[in-house]
DOLUMVO-603642 format. One record per residue (C-alpha): residue in three letters; z, y, x. Coordinates in Angstrom, 1 decimal. Example, Ala and Ser with C-alpha at 12.3 -4.5 7.8 and 13.67 -1.06 7.14 Angstrom:
<recs>
@res: ALA	w: 7.8	v: -4.5	u: 12.3
@res: SER	w: 7.1	v: -1.1	u: 13.7
</recs>
This chain:
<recs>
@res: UNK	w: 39.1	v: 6.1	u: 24.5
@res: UNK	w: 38.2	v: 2.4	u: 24.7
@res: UNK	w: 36.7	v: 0.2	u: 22.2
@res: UNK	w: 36.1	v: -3.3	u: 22.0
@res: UNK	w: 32.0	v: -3.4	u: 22.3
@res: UNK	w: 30.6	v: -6.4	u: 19.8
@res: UNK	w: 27.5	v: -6.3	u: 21.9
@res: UNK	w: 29.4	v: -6.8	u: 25.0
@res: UNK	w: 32.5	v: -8.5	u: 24.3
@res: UNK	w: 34.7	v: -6.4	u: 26.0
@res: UNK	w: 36.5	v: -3.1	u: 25.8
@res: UNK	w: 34.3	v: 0.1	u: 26.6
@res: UNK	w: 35.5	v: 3.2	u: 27.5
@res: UNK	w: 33.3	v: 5.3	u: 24.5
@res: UNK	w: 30.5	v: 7.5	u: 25.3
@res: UNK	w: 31.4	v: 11.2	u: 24.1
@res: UNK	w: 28.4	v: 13.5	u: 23.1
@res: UNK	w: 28.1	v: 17.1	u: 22.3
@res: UNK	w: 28.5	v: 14.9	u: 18.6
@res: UNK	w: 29.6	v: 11.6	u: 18.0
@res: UNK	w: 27.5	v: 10.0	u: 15.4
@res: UNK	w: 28.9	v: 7.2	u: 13.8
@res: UNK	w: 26.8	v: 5.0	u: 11.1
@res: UNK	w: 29.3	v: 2.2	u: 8.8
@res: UNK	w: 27.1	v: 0.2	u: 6.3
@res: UNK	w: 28.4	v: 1.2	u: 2.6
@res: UNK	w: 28.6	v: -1.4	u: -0.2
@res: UNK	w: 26.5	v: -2.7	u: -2.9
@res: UNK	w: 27.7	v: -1.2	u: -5.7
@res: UNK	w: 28.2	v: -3.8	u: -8.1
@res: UNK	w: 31.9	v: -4.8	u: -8.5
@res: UNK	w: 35.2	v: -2.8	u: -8.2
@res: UNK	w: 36.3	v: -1.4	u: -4.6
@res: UNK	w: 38.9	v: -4.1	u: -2.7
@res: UNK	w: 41.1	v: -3.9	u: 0.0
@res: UNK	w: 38.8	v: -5.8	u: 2.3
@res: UNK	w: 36.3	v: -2.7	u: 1.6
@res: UNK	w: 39.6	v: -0.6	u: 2.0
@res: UNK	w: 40.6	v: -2.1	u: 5.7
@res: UNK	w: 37.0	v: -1.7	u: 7.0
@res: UNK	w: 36.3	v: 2.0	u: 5.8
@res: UNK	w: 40.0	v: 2.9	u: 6.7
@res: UNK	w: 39.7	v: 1.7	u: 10.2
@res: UNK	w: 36.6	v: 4.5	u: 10.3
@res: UNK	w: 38.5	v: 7.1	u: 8.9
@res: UNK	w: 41.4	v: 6.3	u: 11.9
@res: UNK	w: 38.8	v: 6.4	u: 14.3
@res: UNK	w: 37.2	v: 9.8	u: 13.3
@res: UNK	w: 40.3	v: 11.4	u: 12.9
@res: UNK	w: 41.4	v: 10.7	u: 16.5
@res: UNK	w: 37.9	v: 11.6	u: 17.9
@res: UNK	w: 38.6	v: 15.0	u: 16.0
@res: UNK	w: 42.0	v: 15.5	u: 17.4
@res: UNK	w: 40.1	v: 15.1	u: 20.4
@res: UNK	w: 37.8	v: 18.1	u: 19.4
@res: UNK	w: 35.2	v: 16.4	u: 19.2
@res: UNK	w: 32.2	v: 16.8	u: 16.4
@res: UNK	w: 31.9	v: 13.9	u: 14.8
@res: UNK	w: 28.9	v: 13.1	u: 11.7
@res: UNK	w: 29.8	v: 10.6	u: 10.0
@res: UNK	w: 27.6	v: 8.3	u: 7.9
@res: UNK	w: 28.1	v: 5.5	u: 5.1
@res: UNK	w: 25.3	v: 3.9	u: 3.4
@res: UNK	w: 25.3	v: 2.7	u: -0.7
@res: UNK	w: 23.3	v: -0.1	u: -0.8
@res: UNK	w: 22.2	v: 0.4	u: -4.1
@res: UNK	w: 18.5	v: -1.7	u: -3.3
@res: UNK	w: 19.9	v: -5.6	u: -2.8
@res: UNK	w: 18.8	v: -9.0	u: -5.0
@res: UNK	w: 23.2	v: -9.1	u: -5.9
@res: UNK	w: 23.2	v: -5.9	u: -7.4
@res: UNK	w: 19.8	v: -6.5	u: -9.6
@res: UNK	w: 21.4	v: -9.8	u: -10.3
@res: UNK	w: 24.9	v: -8.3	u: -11.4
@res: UNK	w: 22.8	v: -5.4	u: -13.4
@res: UNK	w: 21.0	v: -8.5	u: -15.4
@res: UNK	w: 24.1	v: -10.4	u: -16.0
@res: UNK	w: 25.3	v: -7.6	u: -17.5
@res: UNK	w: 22.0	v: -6.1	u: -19.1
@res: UNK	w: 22.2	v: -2.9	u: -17.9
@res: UNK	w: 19.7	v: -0.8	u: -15.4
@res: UNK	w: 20.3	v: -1.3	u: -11.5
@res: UNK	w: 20.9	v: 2.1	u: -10.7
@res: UNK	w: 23.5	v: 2.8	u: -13.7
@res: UNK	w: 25.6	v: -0.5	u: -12.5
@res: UNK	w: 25.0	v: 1.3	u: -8.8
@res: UNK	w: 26.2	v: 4.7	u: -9.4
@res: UNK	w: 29.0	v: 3.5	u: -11.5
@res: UNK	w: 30.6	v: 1.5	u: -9.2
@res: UNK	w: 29.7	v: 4.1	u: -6.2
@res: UNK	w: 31.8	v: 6.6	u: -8.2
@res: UNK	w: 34.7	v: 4.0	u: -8.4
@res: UNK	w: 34.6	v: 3.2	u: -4.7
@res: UNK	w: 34.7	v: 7.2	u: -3.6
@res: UNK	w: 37.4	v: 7.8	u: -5.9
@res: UNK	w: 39.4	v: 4.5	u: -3.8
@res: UNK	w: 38.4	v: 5.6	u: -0.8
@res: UNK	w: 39.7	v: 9.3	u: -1.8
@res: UNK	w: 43.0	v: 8.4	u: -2.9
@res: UNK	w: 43.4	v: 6.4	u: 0.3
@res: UNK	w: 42.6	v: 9.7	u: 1.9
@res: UNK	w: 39.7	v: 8.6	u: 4.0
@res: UNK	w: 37.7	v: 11.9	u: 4.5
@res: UNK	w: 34.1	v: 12.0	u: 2.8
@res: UNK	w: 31.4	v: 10.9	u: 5.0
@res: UNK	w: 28.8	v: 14.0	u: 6.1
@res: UNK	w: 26.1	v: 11.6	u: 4.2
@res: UNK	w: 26.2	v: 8.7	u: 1.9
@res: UNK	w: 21.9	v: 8.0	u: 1.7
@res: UNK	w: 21.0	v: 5.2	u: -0.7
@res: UNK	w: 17.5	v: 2.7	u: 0.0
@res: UNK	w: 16.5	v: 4.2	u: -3.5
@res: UNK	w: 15.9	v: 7.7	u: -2.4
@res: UNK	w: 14.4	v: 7.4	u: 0.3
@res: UNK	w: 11.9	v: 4.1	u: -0.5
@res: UNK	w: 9.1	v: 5.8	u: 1.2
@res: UNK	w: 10.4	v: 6.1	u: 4.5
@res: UNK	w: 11.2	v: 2.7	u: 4.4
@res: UNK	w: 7.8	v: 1.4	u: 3.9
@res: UNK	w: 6.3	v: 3.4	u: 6.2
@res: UNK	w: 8.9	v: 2.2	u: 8.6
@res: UNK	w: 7.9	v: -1.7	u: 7.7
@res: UNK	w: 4.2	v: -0.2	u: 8.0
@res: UNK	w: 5.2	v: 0.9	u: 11.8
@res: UNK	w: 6.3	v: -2.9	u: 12.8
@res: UNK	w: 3.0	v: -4.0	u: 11.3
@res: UNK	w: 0.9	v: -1.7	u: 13.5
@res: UNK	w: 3.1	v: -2.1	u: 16.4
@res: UNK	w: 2.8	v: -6.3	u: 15.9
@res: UNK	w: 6.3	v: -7.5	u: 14.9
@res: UNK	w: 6.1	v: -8.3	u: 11.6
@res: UNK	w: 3.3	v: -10.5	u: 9.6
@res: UNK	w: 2.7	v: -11.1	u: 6.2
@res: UNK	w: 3.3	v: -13.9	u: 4.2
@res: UNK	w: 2.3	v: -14.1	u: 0.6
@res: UNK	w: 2.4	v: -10.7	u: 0.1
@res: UNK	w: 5.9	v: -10.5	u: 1.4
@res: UNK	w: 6.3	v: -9.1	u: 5.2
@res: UNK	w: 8.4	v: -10.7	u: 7.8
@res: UNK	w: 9.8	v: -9.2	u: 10.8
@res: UNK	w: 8.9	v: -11.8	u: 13.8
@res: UNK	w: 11.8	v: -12.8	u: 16.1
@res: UNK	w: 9.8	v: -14.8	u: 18.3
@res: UNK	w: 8.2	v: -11.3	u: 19.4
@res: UNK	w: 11.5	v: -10.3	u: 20.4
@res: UNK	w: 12.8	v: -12.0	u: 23.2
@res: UNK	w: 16.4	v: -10.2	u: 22.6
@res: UNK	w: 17.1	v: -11.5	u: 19.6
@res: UNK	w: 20.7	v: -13.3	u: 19.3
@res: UNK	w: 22.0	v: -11.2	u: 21.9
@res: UNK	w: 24.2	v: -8.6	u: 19.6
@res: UNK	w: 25.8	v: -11.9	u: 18.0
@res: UNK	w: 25.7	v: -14.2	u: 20.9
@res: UNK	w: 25.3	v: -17.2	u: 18.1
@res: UNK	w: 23.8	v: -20.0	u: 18.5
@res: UNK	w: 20.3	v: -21.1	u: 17.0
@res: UNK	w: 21.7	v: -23.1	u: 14.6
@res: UNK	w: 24.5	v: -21.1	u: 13.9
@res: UNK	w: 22.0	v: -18.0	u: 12.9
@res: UNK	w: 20.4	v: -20.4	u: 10.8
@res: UNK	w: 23.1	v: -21.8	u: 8.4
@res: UNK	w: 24.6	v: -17.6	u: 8.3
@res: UNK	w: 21.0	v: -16.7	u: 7.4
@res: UNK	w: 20.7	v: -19.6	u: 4.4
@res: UNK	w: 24.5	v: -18.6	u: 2.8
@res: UNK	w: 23.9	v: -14.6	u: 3.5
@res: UNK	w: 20.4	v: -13.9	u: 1.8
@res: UNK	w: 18.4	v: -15.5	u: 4.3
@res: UNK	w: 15.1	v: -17.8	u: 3.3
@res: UNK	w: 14.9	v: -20.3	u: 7.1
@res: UNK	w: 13.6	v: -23.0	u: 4.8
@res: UNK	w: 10.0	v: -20.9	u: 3.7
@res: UNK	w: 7.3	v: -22.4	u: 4.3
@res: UNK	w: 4.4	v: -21.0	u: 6.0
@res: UNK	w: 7.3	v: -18.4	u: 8.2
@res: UNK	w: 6.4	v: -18.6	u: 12.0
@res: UNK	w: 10.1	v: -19.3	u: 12.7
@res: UNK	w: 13.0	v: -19.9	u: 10.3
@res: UNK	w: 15.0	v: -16.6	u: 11.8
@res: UNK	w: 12.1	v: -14.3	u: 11.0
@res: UNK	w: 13.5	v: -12.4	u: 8.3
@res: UNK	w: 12.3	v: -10.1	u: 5.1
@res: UNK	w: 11.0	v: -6.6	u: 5.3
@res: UNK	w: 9.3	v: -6.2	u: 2.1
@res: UNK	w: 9.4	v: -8.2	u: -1.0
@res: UNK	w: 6.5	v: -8.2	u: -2.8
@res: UNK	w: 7.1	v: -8.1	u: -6.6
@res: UNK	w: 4.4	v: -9.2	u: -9.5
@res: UNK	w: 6.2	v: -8.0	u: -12.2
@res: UNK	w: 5.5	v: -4.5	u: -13.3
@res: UNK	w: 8.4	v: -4.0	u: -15.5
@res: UNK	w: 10.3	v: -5.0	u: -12.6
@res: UNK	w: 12.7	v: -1.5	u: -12.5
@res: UNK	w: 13.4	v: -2.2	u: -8.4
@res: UNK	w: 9.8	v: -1.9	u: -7.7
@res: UNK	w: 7.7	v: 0.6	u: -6.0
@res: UNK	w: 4.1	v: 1.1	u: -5.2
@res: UNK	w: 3.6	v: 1.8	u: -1.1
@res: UNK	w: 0.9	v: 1.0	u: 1.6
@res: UNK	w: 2.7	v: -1.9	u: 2.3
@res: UNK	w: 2.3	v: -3.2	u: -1.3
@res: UNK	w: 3.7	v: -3.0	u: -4.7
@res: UNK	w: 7.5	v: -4.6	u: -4.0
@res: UNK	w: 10.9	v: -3.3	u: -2.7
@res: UNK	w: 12.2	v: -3.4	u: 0.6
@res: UNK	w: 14.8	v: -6.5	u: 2.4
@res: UNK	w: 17.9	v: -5.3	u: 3.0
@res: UNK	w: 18.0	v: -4.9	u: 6.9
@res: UNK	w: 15.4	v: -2.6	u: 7.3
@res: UNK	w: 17.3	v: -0.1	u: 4.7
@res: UNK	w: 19.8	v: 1.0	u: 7.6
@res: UNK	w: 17.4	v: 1.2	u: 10.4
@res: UNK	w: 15.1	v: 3.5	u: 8.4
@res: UNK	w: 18.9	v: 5.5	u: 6.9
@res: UNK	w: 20.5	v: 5.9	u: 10.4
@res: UNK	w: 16.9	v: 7.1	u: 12.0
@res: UNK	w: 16.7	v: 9.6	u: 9.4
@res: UNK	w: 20.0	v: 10.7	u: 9.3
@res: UNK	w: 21.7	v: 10.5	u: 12.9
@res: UNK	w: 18.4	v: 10.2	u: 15.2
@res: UNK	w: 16.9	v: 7.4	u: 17.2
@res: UNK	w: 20.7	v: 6.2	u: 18.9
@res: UNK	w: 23.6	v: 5.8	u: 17.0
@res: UNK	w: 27.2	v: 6.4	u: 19.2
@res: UNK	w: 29.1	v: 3.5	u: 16.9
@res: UNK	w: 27.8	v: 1.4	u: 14.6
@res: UNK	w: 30.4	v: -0.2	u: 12.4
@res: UNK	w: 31.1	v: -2.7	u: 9.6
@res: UNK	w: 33.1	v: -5.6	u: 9.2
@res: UNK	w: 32.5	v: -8.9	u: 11.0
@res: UNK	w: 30.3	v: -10.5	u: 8.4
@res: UNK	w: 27.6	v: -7.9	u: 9.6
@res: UNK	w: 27.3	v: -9.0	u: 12.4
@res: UNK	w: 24.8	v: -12.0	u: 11.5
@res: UNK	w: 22.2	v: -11.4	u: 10.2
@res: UNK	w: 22.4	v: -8.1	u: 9.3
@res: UNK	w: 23.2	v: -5.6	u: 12.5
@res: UNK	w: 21.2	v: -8.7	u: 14.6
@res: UNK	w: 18.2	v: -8.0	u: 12.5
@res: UNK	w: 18.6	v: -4.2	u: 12.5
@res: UNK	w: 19.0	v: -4.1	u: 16.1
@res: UNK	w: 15.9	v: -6.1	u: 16.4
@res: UNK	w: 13.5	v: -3.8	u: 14.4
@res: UNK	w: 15.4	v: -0.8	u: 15.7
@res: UNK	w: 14.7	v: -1.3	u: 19.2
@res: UNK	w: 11.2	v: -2.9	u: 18.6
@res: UNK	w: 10.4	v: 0.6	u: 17.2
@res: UNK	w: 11.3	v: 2.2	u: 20.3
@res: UNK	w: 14.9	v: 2.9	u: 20.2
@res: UNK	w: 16.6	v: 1.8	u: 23.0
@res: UNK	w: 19.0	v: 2.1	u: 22.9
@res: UNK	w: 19.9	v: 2.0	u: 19.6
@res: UNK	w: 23.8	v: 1.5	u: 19.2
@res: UNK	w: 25.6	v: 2.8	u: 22.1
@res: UNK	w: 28.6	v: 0.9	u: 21.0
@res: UNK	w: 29.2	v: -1.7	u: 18.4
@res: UNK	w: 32.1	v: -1.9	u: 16.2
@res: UNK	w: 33.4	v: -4.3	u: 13.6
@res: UNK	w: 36.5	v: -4.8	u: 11.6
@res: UNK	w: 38.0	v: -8.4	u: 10.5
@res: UNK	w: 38.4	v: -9.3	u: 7.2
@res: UNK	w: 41.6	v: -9.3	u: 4.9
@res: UNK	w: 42.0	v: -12.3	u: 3.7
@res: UNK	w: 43.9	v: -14.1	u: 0.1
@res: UNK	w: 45.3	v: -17.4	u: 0.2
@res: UNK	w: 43.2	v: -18.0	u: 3.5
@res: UNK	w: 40.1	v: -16.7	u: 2.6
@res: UNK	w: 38.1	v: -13.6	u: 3.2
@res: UNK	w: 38.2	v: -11.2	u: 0.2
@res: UNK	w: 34.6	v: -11.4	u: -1.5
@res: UNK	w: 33.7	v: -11.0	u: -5.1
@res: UNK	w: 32.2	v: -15.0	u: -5.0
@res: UNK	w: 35.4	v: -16.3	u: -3.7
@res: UNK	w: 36.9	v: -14.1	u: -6.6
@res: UNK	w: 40.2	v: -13.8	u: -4.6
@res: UNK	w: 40.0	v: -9.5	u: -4.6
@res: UNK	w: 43.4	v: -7.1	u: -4.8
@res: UNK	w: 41.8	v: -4.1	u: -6.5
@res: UNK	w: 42.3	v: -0.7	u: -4.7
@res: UNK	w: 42.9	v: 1.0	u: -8.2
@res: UNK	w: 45.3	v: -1.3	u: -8.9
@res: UNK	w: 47.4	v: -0.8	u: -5.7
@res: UNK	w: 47.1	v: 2.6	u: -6.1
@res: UNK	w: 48.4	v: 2.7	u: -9.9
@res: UNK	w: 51.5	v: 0.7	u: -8.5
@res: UNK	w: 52.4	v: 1.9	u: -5.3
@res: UNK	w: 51.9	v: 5.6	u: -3.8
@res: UNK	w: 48.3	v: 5.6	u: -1.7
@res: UNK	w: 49.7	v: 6.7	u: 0.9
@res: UNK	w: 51.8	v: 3.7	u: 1.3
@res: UNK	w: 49.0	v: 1.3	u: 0.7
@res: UNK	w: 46.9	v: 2.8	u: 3.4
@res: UNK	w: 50.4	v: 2.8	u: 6.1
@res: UNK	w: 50.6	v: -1.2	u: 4.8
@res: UNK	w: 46.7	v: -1.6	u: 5.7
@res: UNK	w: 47.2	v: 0.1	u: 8.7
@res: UNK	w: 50.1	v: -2.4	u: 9.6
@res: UNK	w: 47.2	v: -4.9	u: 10.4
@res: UNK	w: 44.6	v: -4.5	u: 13.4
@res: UNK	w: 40.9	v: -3.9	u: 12.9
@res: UNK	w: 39.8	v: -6.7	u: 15.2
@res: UNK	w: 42.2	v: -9.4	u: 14.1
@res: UNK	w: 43.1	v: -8.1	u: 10.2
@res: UNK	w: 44.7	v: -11.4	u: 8.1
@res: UNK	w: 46.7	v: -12.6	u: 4.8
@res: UNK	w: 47.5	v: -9.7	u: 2.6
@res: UNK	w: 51.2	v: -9.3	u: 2.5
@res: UNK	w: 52.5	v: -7.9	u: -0.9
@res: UNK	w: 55.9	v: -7.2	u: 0.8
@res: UNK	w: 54.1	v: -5.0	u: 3.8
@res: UNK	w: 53.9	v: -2.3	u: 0.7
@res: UNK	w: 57.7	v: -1.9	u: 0.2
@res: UNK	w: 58.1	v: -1.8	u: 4.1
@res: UNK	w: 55.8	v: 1.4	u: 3.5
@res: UNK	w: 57.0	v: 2.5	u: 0.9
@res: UNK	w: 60.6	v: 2.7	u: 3.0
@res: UNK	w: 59.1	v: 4.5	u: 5.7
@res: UNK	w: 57.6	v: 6.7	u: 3.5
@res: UNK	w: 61.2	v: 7.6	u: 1.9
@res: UNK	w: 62.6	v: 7.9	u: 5.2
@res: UNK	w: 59.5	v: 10.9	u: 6.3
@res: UNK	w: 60.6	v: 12.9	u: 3.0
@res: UNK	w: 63.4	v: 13.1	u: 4.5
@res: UNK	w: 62.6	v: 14.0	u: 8.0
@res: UNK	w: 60.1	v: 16.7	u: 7.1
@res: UNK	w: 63.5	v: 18.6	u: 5.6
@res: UNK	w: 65.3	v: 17.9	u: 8.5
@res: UNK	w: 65.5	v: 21.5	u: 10.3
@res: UNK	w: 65.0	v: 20.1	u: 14.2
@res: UNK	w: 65.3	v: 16.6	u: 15.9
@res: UNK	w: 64.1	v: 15.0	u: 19.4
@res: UNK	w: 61.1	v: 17.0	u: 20.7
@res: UNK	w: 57.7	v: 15.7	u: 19.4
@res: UNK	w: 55.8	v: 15.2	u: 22.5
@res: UNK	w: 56.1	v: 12.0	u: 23.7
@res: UNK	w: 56.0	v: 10.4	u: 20.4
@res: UNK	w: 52.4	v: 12.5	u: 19.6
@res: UNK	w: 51.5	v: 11.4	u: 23.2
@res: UNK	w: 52.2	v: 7.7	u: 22.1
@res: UNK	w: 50.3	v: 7.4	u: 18.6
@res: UNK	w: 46.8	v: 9.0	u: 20.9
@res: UNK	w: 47.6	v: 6.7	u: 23.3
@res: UNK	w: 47.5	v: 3.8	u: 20.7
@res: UNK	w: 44.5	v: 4.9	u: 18.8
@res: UNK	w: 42.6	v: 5.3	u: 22.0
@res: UNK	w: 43.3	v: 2.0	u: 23.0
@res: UNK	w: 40.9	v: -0.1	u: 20.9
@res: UNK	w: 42.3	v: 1.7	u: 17.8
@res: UNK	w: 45.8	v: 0.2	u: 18.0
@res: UNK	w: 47.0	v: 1.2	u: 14.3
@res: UNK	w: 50.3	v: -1.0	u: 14.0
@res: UNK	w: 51.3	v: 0.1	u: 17.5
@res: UNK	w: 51.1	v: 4.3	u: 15.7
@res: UNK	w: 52.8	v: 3.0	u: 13.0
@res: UNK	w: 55.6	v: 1.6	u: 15.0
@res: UNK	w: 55.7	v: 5.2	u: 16.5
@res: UNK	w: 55.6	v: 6.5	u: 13.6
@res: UNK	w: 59.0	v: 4.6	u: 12.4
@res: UNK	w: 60.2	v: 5.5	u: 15.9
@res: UNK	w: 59.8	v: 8.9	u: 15.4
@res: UNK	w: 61.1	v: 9.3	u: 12.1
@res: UNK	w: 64.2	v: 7.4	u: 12.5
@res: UNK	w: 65.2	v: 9.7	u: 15.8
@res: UNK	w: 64.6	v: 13.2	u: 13.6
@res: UNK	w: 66.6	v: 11.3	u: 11.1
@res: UNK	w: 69.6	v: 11.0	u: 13.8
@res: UNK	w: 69.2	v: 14.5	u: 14.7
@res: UNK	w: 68.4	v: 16.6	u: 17.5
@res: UNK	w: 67.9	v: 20.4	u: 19.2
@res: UNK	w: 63.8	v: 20.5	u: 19.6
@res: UNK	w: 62.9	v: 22.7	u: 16.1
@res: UNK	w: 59.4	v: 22.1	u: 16.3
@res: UNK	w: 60.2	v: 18.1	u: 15.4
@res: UNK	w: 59.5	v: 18.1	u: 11.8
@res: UNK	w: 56.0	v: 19.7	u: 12.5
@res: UNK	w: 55.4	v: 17.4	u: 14.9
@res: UNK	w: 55.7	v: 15.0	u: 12.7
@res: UNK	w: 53.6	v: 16.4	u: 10.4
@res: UNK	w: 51.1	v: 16.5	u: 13.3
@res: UNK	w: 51.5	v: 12.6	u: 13.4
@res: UNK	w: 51.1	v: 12.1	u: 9.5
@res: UNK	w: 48.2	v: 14.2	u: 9.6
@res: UNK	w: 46.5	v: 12.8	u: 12.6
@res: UNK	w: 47.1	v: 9.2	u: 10.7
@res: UNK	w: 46.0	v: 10.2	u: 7.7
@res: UNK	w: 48.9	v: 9.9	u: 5.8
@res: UNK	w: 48.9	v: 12.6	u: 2.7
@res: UNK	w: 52.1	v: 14.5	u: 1.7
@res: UNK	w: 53.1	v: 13.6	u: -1.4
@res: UNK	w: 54.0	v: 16.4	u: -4.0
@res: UNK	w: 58.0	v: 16.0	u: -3.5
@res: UNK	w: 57.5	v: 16.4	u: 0.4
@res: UNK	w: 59.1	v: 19.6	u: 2.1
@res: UNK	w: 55.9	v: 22.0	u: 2.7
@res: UNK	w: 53.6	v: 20.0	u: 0.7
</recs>
């Protein structure tokens, strides 16, 4: 199975364990689920599904990034606590993601729970000398390692403007370098609710060092795929593959993984832009399983516009599989089965299995003398994760 490697910039054949681990950063919970979040968390979903077909074990693991300056900023607007905004909005996103049929991840850890881990973790680059402190805040310190800017391959200046418009602070004064980046925030306030008491002082923890200390605790020192979309990619999983491996683990990532955006009228979907299609919207006016087929109609690395019309073009195919799973026999499943694995194990091809998947269903639609057609095709459907709907023969 080959994989375009972020790291590398080329395809890798994947690394198979005894268990594939896989670790996709979550959200922050404070808006509605869109189809950007849908695309990215889909494209996970595709590739754990094939890795199962495959027999292998596969743990599976999506953060909530319910600690992040947005969401306490959202919670204010709105003057309500952090973590009730948080675990609303979590609930609307795993009710999305469920009616897309993505399978439930084997854990979904938030920061919140798990706040002392994460201090001690900031505690361990302290004692081990990559991070300093700096008014009471603590700072991881690139300059102490020399690998920094490889994941990304960016340039200096680059990193610096992604760093200023994604959360970063290069203008501080009194850092040793503009890329070193926040560990701990210390906080004054003690009515402050996102605050917590810890021997690296009273405060809350930056947002990288969340998913190091989350995917160490929950998948072990080296992670088989790390994912997220391409927006990750600087500063986030740069800065978490720093203070990863200057903790020891090296590797770390094994293979990196990341999913282009869906855009809307030529931008990327983001709740700043404001330019989001809802998922519970789509889902309230199309069948879900035709919504994930249309998202699937795009590929993870190169994703693009959102195309209203890709939904009745689903919806079509969707009609013509009702009918095909009644069908009692057709052209012999094989080969088409043998295509769709072929596709998803070359760097996750989805619109080249969906284009089997018409293939297939228009050829047990003109008939045939294999009788084990129509379960191949349910084979397909289910390997795709494309959910029978109630009207289906043997749903």
């Amino acid at each position: 199975m080959n994989l375009y490697d972020t790291a590398t910039g080329a395809r890798r054949a994947l690394e198979l364990r005894d268990e594939t681990s896989i670790y996709v950063c979550g959200i922050t919970p404070y808006d509605s689920a869109h189809l950007g979040h849908a695309f990215t968390f889909l494209t996970y979903d595709l590739l754990r599904r094939r890795l199962e077909d495959r027999r292998q074990r596969v743990r599976l693991v999506r953060n909530i990034t319910d600690v992040d300056e947005p969401l306490y900023a959202k919670a204010l607007e709105l003057d309500r606590h952090y973590l009730d905004l948080a675990q609303q909005e979590t609930v609307a996103f795993q009710d999305a993601m469920r009616a897309l049929n993505l399978k439930d991840p084997d854990a979904e850890p938030r920061p919140s729970q798990h706040i002392e881990e994460i201090a001690d973790t900031v505690r361990e680059l302290l004692d081990r000398g990559y991070a300093y402190e700096l008014g009471g805040d603590t700072y991881f310190a690139v300059d102490e390692f020399p690998a920094f800017g490889e994941l990304s391959g960016y340039g200096e200046r680059l990193q610096t403007n992604l760093a200023r418009s994604r959360g970063g602070d290069p203008d501080r004064p009194g850092k040793r370098h503009p890329l070193d980046f926040l560990l701990w925030r210390s906080i004054s306030d003690p009515a402050d609710p996102a605050a917590w008491a810890s021997p690296v002082g009273y405060g809350r923890p930056g947002w990288h060092i969340e998913c190091t200390t989350l995917s160490f605790a929950f998948l072990g020192p080296t992670i088989c795929v790390h994912g997220g979309g391409t927006d990750l990619i600087f500063p986030h999983h740069e800065c978490e593959r720093a203070q990863s491996m200057a903790l020891g683990r090296d590797p770390f990532v094994r293979q990196w993984m990341h999913t282009a955006p869906m855009t809307l009228g030529g931008e990327k979907m983001s709740k700043s832009v404001g330019n989001m299609v809802f998922v519970r919207d789509l889902v309230k006016e199309s069948a879900p399983a035709a919504v994930r087929i249309a998202l699937m109609m795009y590929h993870y690395r190169t994703g693009g516009e959102w195309r209203p019309d890709l939904l009745g073009r689903a919806a079509d195919l969707l009609d013509g599989v009702k009918h095909a799973l009644g069908r009692p026999d057709g052209p012999d499943p094989r080969p088409y089965l043998g295509a769709v694995r072929a596709a998803l194990d070359d760097d996750l091809d989805a619109p080249e299995a969906i284009r089997v998947l018409q293939a297939m269903t228009s050829s047990v639609l003109a008939g045939g003398s294999h009788e084990g057609a129509a379960a191949g095709l349910a084979e397909m459907l289910a390997l795709l994760g494309v959910a029978p709907t109630a009207e289906w023969p043997g749903a």
